[in-house]
C-alpha positions in Angstrom: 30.7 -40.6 -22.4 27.7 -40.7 -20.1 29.2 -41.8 -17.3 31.7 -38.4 -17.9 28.6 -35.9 -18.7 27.1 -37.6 -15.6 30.2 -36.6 -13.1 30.2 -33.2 -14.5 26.5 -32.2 -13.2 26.3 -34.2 -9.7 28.6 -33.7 -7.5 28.9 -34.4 -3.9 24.8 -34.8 -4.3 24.3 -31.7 -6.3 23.4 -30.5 -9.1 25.0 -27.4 -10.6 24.0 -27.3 -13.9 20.4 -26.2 -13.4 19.6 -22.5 -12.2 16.9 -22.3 -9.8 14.6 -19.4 -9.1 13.2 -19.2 -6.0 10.2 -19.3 -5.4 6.8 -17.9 -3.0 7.3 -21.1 -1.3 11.0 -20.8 -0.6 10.8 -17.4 1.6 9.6 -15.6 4.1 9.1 -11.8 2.7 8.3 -8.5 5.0 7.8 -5.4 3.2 9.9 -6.5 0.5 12.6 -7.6 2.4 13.3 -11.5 2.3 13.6 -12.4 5.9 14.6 -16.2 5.3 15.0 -19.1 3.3 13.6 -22.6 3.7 14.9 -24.3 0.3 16.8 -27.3 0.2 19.6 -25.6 -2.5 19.4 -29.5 -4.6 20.2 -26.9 -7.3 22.8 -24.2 -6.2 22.8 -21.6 -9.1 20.0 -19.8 -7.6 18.1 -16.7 -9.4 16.2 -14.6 -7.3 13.3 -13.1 -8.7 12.0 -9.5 -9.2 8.7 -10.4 -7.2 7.8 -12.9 -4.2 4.6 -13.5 -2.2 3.5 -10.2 -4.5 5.7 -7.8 -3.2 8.7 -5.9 -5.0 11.8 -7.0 -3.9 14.0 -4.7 -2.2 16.2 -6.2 0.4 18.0 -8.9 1.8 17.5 -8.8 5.8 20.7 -8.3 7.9 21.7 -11.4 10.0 24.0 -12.7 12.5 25.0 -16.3 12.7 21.6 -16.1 11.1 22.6 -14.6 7.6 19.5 -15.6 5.1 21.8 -17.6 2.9 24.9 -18.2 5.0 26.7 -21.5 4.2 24.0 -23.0 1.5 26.5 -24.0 -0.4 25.6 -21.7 -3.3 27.7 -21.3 -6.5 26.3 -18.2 -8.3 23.7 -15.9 -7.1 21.6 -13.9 -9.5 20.0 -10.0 -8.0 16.5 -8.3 -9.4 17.0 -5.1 -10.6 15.1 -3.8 -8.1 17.1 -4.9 -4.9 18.4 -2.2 -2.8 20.3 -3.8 0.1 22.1 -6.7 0.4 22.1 -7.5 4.3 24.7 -8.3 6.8 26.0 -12.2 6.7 23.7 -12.6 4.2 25.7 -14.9 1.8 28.8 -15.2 3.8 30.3 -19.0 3.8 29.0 -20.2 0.4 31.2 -21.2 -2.7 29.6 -18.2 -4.8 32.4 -18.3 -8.2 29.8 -15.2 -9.6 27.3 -12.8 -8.4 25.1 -10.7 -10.9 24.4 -7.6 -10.1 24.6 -6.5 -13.4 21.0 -5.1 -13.8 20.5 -3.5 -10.1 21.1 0.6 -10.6 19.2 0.4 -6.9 21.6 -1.2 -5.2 22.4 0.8 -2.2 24.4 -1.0 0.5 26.0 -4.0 0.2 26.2 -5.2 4.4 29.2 -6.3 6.7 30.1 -10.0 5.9 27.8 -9.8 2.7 29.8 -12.0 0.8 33.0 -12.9 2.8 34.4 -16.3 3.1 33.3 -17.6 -0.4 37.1 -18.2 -1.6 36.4 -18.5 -4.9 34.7 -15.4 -6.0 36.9 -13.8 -9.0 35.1 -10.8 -10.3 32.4 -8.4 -9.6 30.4 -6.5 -11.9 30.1 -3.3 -10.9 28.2 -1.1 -14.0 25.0 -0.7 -12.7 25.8 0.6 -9.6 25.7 4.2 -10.0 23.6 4.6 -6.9 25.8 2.3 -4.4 27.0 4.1 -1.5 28.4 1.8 0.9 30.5 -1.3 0.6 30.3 -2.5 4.5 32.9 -4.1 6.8 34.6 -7.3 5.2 31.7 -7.5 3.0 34.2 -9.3 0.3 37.0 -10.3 2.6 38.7 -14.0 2.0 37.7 -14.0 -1.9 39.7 -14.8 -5.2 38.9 -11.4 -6.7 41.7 -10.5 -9.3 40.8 -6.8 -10.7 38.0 -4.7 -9.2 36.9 -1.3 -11.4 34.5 0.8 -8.5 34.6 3.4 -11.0 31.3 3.2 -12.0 30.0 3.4 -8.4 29.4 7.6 -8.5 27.8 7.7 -5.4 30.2 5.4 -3.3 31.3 6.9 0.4 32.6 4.0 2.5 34.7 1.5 1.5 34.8 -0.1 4.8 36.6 -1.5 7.4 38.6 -5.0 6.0 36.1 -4.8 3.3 38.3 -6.8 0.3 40.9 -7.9 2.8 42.7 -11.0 1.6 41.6 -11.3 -1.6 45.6 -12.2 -2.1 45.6 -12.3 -6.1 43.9 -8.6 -7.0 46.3 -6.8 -8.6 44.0 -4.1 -10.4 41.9 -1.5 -8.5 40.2 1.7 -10.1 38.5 4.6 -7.8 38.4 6.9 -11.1 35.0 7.4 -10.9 34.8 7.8 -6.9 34.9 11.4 -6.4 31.8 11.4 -3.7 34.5 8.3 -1.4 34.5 10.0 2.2 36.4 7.1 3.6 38.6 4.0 3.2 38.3 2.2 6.4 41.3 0.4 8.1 42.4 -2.4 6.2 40.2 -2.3 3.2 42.7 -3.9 0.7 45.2 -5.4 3.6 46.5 -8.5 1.7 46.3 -8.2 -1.8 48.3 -7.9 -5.0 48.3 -4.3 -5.9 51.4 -2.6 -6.8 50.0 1.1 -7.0 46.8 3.2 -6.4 45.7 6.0 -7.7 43.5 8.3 -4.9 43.4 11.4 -7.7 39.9 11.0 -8.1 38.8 10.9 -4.7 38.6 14.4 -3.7 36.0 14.1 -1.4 38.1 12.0 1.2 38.0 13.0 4.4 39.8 9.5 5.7 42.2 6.8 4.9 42.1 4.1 7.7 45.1 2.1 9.2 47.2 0.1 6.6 44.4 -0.2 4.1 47.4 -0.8 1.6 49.5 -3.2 4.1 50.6 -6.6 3.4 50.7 -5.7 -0.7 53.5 -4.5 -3.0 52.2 -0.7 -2.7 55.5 1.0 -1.4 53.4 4.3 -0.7 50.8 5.9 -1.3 49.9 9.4 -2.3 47.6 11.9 -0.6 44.7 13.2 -3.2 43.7 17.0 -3.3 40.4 17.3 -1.5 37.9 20.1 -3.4 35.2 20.7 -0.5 35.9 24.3 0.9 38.2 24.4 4.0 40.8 22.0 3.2 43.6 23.0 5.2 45.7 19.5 5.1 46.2 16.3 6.1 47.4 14.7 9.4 48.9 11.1 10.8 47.5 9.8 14.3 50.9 11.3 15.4 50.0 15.1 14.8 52.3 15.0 11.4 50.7 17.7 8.7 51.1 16.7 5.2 50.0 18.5 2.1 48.1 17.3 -0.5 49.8 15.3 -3.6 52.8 14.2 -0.5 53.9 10.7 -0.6 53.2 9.2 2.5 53.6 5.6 4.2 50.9 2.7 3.9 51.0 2.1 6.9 49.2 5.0 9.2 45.9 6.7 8.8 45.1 10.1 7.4 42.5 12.1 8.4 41.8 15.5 6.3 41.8 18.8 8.4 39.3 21.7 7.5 38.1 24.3 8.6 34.7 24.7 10.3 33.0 27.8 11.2 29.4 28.3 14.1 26.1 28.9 11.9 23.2 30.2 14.8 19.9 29.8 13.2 17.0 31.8 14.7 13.3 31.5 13.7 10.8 34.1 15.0 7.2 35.2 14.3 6.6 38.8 15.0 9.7 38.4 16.7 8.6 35.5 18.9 10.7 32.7 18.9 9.3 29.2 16.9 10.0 26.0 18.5 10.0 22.6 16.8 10.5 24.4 13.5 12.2 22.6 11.0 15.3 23.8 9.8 16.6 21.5 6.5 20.3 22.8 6.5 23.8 21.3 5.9 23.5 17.4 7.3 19.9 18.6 9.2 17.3 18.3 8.9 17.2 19.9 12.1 14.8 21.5 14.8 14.5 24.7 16.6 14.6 24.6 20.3 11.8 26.6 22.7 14.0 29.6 22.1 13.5 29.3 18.6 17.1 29.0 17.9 19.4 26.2 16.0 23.4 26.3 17.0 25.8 24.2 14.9 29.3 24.3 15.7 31.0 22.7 13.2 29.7 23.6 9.6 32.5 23.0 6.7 32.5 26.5 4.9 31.2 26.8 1.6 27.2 27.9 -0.1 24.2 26.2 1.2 20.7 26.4 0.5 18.2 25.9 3.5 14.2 25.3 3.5 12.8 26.2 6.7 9.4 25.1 7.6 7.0 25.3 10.7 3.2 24.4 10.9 1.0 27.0 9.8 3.5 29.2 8.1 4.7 29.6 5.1 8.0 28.0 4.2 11.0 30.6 4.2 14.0 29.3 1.7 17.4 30.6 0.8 21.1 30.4 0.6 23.6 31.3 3.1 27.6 31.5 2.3 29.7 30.1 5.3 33.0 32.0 5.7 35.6 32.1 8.2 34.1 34.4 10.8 30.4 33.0 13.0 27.5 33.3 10.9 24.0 34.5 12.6 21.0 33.9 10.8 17.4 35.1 11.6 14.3 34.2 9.8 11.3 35.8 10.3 8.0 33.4 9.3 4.8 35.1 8.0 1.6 33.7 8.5 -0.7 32.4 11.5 -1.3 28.6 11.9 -4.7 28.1 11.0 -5.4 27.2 14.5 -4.4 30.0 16.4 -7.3 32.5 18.1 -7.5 35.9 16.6 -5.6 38.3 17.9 -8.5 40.2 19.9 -8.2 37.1 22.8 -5.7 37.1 25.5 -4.6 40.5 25.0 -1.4 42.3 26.7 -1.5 45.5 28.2 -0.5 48.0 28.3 1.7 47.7 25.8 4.6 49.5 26.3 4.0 49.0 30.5 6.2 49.9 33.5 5.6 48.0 36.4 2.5 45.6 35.5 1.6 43.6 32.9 -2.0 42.7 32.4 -3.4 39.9 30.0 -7.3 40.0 28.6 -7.5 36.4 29.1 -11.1 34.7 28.3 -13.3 33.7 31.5 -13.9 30.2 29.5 -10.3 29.6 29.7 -9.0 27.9 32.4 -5.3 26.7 32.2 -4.0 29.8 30.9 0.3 30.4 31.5 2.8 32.9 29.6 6.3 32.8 28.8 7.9 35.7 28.0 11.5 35.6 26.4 14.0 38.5 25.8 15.3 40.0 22.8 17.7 36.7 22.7 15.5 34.7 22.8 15.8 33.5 26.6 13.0 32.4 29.3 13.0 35.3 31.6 9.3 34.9 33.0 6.8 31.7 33.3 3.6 31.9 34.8 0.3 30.4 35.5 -2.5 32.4 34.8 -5.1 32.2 36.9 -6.5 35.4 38.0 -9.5 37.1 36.4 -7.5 38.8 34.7 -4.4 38.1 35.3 -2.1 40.6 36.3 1.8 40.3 36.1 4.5 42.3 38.0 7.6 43.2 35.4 9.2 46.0 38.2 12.4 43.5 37.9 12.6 43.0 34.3 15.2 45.4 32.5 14.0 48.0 30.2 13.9 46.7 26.6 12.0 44.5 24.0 10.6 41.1 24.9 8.4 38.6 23.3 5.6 36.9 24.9 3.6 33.6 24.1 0.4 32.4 25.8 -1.3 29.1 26.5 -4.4 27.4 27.4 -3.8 23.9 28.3 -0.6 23.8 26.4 -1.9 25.7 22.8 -0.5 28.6 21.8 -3.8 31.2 21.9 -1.5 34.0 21.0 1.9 35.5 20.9 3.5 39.1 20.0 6.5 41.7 21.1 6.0 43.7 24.5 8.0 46.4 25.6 9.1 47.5 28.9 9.8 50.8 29.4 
């Protein structure tokens, strides 16, 4: 009897029956992020704890031939709650038969190679994961994993490329709760068990990669209904349209087809133009160019909101509806960065002028220059100042409304609207 109980807890010089937690003395930890791993792995049921060397635990570092815990020989592997990313390689190689991720609603990213090569591998728990968004290249390829339920993964947009190939004997897949999924990369479930699919749920796809289906019973596969505004249809590599709900092959990939429509942003002050402000819009945020303008050529129609924000003014918010036709926006900013001079230094005048423009500029200022844009916001005149005072001939400018901005030694002193007559 002992010589039984004694086979079942050694084997091949180690012991399996015994968790281990690491510990401060096992790892190296950055910023929460375990970097690497010096233990021996005597015991190969490892836990690893909320806290090390006093920081949180966040992360597993991303690796190459380098992976943290590639090829330990490790047999389960237990994740803090508060783990966010599980890095590339990290545990590829191992004989991991369970993972637990039961308890980490953090978990964000699970990286390329994560877990591939453990053979044995047979379920993952997926419950917690509300806030996982991507499931990297073959990050559970070469596994035993039999049914796999991603429904609970709400916030999931990449299932990527290979990422549960030949896991031979799964034969049950949900994606009921996946409506956020913008893509299946090529290959994802490429050798596997399943006889059917259902994409109904995944109305936010965009993409459905090369044979992720081939080499398994599926005879075909069905095209979900996208809901984002613009859906038009979907299309093969070969040009073919198809509409939603059509049964299509496996095999090829399908890419969704929407519409997308220009949005022009401009940002102005007294009708000069704002550069560097920040314009959070759509995927931005984004930034404003010297001409105070933001061009976007492909946004998806539908209603956004947008926050735009520039130092030393007040934030301007509000909602814009793209449609079919070009959409121009222009926000004017109120308010003077707390900086700027008052409005009494580095004068224009006269204002309207004809034929010269002349600029009250301070005798204590010595790098003075002025830029002066038109009413679309393009450089038509640069210049240094350095005459006392400085005066500017406009004879070749065109009649209209232009907008000026001056400097000394690179800060904006002042900036207004001048017209030419």
């Amino acid at each position: 009897m002992l010589a039984i109980l004694a086979v079942a807890i050694i084997f091949n010089s180690k012991i399996y029956a015994q968790h281990y937690t690491l510990t401060d003395d096992d790892v190296v930890v950055e910023e929460g992020i375990i970097l690497s791993c010096s233990y021996t792995f005597a015991y190969t049921d490892i836990i690893i704890p909320t806290e090390l060397d006093g920081q949180l635990i966040i992360g597993i570092a991303d690796g190459y031939r380098g992976g943290v815990f590639w090829g330990k020989g490790i047999t389960s592997i237990q994740f803090p709650g508060s783990i966010e990313s599980i890095g590339d390689f990290s545990f590829v190689e191992n004989q991991i038969q369970s993972m637990d991720i039961s308890s980490c609603s953090l978990l964000r990213r699970i990286g390329r190679y994560a877990f591939a090569y453990n053979f044995v591998l047979d379920s993952i728990d997926f419950s917690a994961c509300a806030n996982l968004e991507v499931i990297d290249e073959r990050a559970f390829s070469t596994n035993n994993i039999t049914t796999l339920d991603l429904s609970p993964c709400i916030s999931l947009k990449v299932i990527g490329y290979l990422s549960f190939y030949s896991n031979n004997y799964m034969h049950s897949l949900d994606l009921s709760g996946c409506s956020k999924l913008l893509r299946i990369e090529d290959g994802a479930f490429d050798f596997t068990s399943l006889y059917s699919v259902d994409l109904n749920s995944c109305t936010s796809l965009v993409e459905i990669g090369w044979g992720i289906f081939d080499d398994s019973p599926i005879d075909n596969i069905i095209l979900p209904s996208p809901d984002y505004p613009g859906f038009e249809n979907w299309e093969d590599i070969f040009g073919n349209v198809y509409n939603a709900g059509d049964t299509v092959s496996k095999v090829y990939p399908y890419y969704a087809k929407y519409v997308y429509t220009p949005v022009t942003y401009t940002v102005t002050n007294d009708g000069s133009p704002i550069d560097s402000a920040t314009i959070d819009f759509y995927n931005g945020p984004y930034t404003s160019n010297e001409y105070g303008l933001l061009e976007l050529s492909n946004v998806l129609q539908g209603s956004y909101t947008y926050t735009i924000s520039a130092e030393g003014f007040a934030d301007a918010e509000g909602e814009v509806i793209v449609g079919i036709d070009s959409l121009s926006v222009t926000i004017e900013m109120s308010g003077l960065a707390v900086e700027e001079i008052p409005e009494s230094i580095a004068k224009v005048y006269p204002n309207p002028g004809t034929n010269l423009m002349l600029i009250d500029f301070p005798a204590d200022y010595n790098f003075g220059s002025l830029e002066l844009y038109n009413n679309e916001g393009k450089l038509v005149l640069e210049q240094n100042l350095s005459s006392k005072p400085p005066i500017i001939p406009i004879s070749k400018l065109k009649t209209g409304i232009y907008f000026y901005r001056i400097f000394d030694a690179g800060r904006m002193i002042n900036s207004g609207k001048w017209v030419k007559q």
